[in-house]
N, C-alpha and C positions, 0 to 999 in steps of 0.2 A: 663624381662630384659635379653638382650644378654648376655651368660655365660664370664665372665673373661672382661664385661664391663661397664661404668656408664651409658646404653643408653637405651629408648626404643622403638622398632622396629614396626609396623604394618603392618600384613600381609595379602593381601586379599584375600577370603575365596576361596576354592579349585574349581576349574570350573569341569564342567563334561566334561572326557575325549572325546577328538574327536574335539574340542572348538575351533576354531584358536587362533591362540597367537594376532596375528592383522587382521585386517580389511582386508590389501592390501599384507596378506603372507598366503604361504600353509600350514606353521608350525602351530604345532595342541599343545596344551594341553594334554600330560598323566603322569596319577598321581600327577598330581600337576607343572607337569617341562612341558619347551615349548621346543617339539620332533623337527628335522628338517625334515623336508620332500622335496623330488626333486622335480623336474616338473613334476617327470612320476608318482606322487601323492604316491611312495611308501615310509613309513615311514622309515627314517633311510638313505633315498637313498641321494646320491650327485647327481644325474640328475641336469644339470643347462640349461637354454635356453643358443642358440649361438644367435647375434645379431641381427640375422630374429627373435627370440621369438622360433625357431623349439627346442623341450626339446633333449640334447644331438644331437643337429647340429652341422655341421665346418662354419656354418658362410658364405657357399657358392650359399645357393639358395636365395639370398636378394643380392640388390646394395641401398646403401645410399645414398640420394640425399640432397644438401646441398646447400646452395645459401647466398647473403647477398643483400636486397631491399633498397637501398638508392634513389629511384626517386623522382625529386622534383616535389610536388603535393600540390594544395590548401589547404588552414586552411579551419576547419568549416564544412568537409564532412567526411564520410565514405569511404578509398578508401580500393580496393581488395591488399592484398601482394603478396599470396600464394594457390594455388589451390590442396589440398594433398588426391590422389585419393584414393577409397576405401581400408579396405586390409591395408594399412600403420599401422606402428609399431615404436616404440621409436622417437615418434614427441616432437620436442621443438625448443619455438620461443622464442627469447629476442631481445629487442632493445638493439643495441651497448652503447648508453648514457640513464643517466636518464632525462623525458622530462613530457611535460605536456600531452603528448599524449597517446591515450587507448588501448592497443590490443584488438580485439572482436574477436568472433567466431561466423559463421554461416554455414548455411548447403547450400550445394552445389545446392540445389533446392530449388526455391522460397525465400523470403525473412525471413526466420526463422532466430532470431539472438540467442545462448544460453549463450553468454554472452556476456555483455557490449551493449548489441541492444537495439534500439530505444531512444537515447540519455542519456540511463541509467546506469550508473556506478557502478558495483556489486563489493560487497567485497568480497575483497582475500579470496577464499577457494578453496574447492574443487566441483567438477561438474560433474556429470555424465552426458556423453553425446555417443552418436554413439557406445554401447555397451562397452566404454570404462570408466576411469576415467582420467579426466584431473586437471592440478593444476596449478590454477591462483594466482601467489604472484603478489606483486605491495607493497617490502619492501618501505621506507620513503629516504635512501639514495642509494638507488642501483636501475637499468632497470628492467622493466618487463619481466616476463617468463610467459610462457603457455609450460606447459608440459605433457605428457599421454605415455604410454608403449602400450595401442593400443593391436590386429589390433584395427583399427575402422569400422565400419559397414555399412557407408556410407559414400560416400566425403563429404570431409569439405573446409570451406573456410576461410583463415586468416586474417581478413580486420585489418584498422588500423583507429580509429579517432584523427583526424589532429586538434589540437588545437595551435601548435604554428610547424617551420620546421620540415619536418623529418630526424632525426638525423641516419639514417641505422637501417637495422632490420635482422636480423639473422634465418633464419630455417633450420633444417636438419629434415630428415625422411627417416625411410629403408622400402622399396617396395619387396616384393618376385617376382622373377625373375623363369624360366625356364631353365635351363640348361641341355646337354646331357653329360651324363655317362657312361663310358663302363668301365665294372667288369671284370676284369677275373676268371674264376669259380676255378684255380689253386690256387690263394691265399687264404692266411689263416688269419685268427682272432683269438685273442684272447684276455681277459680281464686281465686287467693290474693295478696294483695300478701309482701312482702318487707319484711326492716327496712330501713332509708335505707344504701346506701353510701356511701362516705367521697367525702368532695368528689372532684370531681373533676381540681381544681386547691390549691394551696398560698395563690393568688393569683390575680388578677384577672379575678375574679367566674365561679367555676367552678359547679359541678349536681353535685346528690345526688338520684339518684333512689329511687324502690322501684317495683319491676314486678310485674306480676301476672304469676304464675306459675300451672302445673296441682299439683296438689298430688293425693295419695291420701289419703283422708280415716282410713283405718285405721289407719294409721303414720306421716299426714304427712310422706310423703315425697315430694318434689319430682319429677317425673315428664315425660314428653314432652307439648308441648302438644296433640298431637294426641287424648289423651284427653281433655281437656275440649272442650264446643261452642265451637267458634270465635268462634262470634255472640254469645257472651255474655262474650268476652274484654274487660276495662275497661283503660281507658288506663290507661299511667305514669304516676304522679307524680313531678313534678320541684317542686326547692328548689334555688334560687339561694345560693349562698355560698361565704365569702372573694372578699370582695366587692372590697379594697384591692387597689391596681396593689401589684404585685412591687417589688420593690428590684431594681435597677439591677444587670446582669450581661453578659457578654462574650457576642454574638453571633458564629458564627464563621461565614464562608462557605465552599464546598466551595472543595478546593486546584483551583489551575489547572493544567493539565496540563503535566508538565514541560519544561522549556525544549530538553531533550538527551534522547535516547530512551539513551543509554548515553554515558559516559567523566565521565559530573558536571556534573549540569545546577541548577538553582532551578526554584521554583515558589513562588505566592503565595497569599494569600488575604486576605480581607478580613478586618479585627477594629472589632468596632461595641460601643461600650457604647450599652445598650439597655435601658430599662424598659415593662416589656407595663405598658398600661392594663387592656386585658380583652382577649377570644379572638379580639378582631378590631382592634384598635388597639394600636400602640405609638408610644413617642417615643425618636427619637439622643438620646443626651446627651455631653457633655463625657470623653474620658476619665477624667480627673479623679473624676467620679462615680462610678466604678466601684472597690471598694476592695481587689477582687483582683489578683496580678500579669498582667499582660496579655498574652494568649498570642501569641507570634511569629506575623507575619505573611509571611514570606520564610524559605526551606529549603533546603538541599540536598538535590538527588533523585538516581537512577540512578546511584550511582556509581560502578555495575560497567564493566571493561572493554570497550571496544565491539570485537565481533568482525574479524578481518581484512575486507576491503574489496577490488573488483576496483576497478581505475584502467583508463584509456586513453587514447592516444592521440590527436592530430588525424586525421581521414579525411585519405586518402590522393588525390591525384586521380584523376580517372575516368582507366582504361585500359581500352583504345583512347581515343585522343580523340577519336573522334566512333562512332555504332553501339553495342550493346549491350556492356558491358563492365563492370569491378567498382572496389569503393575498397577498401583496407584500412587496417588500424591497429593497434597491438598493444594488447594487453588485460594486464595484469598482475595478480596478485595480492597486496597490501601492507597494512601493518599500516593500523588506524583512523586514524591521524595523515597516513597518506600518509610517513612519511618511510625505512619500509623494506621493500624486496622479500620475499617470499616466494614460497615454493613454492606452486605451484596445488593442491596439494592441501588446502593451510588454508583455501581460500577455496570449498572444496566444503561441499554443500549449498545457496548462495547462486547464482540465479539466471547464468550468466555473460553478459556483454554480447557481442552479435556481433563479429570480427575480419574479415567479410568481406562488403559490402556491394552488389547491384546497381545500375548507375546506366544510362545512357544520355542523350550530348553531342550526337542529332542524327543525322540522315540522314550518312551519310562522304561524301567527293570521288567522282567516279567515275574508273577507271583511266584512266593517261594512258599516251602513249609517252615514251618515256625516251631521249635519244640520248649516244652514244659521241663521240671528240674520232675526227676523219678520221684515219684509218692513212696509210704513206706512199705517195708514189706510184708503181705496177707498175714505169713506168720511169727508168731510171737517166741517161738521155736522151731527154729528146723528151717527146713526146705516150705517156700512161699512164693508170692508171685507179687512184681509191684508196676505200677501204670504211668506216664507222664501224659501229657498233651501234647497233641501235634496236629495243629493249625495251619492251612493254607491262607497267607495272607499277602496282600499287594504292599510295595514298597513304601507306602501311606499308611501301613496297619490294619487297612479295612478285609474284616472278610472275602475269601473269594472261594471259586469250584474251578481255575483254570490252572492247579498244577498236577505234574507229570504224579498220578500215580505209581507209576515204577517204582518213583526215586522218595518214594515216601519211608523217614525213618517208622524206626519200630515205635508203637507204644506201650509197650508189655513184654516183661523178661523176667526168666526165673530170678530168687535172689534165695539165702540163707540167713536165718538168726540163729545166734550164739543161745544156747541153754543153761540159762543160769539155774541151779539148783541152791536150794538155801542149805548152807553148814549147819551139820547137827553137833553136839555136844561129842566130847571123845570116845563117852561112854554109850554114844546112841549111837557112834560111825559105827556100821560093825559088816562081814561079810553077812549073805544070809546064809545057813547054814546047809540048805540044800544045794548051795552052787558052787561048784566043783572045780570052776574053769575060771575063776578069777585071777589065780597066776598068767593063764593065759591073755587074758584081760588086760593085764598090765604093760606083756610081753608085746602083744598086737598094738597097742597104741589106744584101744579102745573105750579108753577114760573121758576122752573126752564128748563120748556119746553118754545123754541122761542115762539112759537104761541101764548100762553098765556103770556106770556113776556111781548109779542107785546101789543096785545089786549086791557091787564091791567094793562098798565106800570106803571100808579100814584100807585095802588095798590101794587102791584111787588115792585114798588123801595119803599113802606115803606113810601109814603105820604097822608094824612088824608085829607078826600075833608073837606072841607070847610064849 
């Protein structure tokens, strides 16, 4: 609990010295506190760049080039703005109004785009590009920016995608220039404090420094430090002040990225009433304590229409069913909702899903023989012979020559028809009178052969002579 208050404070745990304080500064971490350090990387020093980025320059070996592109150019393409050659330092592009249109960046060579390229719309952050960092906003009511402190390391190109007019577009950049010099070896340098700057904060407990600076003593004019001896450069002075915590104000956190990349999504963020003690401590408060209206925390985002959509199908099963074979499915193209067909040509440009897929169920059966129902048989009496079909075929039905002769059934087997003889009248059955052995005939079983039929039909058909 903070001494002499109701609050309590969390502090996070000490860095090892040497640490930057941020990302995108030279100031280090020691002992716990964030040191400042100049450009000329020495701790303690007020070194600051002049607007070429040169650490303790006057500002004179750079000219700044600045322009505004308002040409009127087609919807629907990529056009060039601005062409900012290698070497360039303190770049930044905004469009005059806010509009539907993109800034992008690409590289001076070939078609490489690092942002907003190839019909792709990157969210607002940060970008490493060209040796440098650049910062892409694209707030919700305000014009786009593209900005970088540079150099950059090789040209770059500022294109613009054209979705509805272009309303003007803004760039400045400072390029290092050559200029001549003439010293005279009579004058003198010497290093000089500065009057105090202005705090460096409104509130809690900010620094005013004065730096020593190289100075010409002829004109007292402030000069590169490299004219004065080095070894005799004296620390900054610093003074502590505005020393009171801040009044209590709205902390906003960055939005969350949105819920729907297109058709009308939300996104959030946090909103914190907040009062700083000093540069390194604050304390939550009550909203309540905050006496401005409190800015929204929940939005609507992307609400532009989401492009047509390919759809498909279930797979289809594997064909053949067993062996190398395929699946398919149909593939369509349909509006974002899913609820209506289109033509496949609205769904160009987007990726399409395959409609035809390999699969494989396995090793197949190996061919078998296949047999036919028995044809009938040769004779129309008696003893004949009858034939079926027997086909070697693959588990598909198609012909084949790879089975096992051995195990081939038969197609050909003896068979018998029944002899029908046509009944004569009672008085035309009769034995013939030469044949002797018809009792025998009868005894044997032999009736049931034509010939004997014939022979001894009164006996056969079961009539007693007389």
């Amino acid at each position: 609990m903070a001494d002499g208050h109701h609050f309590y404070t969390e502090r996070a745990p000490q860095v090892v010295d040497g640490t930057r304080c941020y990302p995108d500064s030279l100031n280090m971490c020691i002992k716990g506190e964030c040191r400042y350090v100049g450009c000329d990387r020495i701790l303690g020093s007020e070194a600051i760049e002049d607007k070429c980025r040169v650490c303790g320059g006057d500002g004179t070996s750079c000219d700044t080039i600045t322009g505004v592109f308002n040409k009127k150019l087609p919807k629907g393409a990529y056009e060039e703005v601005i062409s900012i050659p290698k070497g360039a330092v303190h770049i930044k592009v905004s469009e005059d109004a806010t509009s539907r249109n993109y800034l992008a960046l690409k590289s001076a060579v070939g078609d490489n785009y690092f942002i907003n390229g190839a019909w792709t719309i990157d969210w607002p952050r940060k970008f490493e590009v060209a040796g440098t960092v650049f910062y892409y906003e694209r707030p919700n009511d305000k014009p786009e920016t593209l900005k970088a402190v540079g150099p950059i390391t090789e040209a770059l190109v500022i294109m613009i995608l054209l979705q509805e007019e272009n309303l003007g577009i803004r760039y400045e950049y400072t390029i290092p220039v050559v200029r001549n010099n003439t010293n005279s070896s009579s004058t003198q340098f010497m290093w000089e404090y500065t009057s105090w700057t202005e705090c460096s904060t409104t509130c809690a407990k900010g620094v005013s420094r004065s730096r020593a600076v190289c100075v010409r003593q002829d004109d007292q004019t402030t000069v590169k430090n490299s004219y004065c001896p080095r070894h005799l450069k004296p620390n900054d002075k610093l003074n502590h002040c505005n020393e009171q915590p801040c009044a209590p104000q709205w902390v906003l956190a960055d939005w969350s990225e949105c819920s729907r990349s297109c058709g009308g999504g939300t996104r959030s963020r946090s909103v914190l009433c907040i009062r700083k003690i000093d540069q390194t401590e604050q304390e939550i408060l009550e909203d309540t304590e905050c006496t401005t209206h409190k800015p929204k925390g929940k939005e609507d985002c992307n609400s532009d229409k989401c492009p047509p959509i390919w759809v498909t199908d279930e797979w289809s099963e594997c064909t053949p069913k067993c062996g190398p074979g395929h699946r398919t499915r149909n593939v369509y193209c349909m509006s974002s909702d899913s609820r209506t067909y289109l033509e496949a040509s609205h769904c160009e440009g987007r990726p399409k899903p395959p409609a035809r897929l390999r699969c494989n169920l396995g090793r197949c059966p190996p061919p078998t023989w296949v047999t036919g129902d028995w044809g009938e048989c040769s004779a129309k009496c008696g003893h004949g012979q009858q034939v079926r079909s027997v086909v070697c075929r693959t588990y598909t039905g198609n012909p084949s020559n790879k089975c096992n002769r051995i195990n081939k059934p038969p197609d050909i087997q003896q068979c018998e028809t029944s002899c029908d003889v046509e009944e004569k009248p009672d008085e035309e059955c009769k034995d013939v009178n030469k044949v002797a052995y018809c009792p025998l005939v009868l005894k044997f079983k032999f009736c049931n052969r034509a010939y004997f039929r014939q022979m001894c039909c009164k006996t056969c058909s079961g009539v007693v002579h007389g």
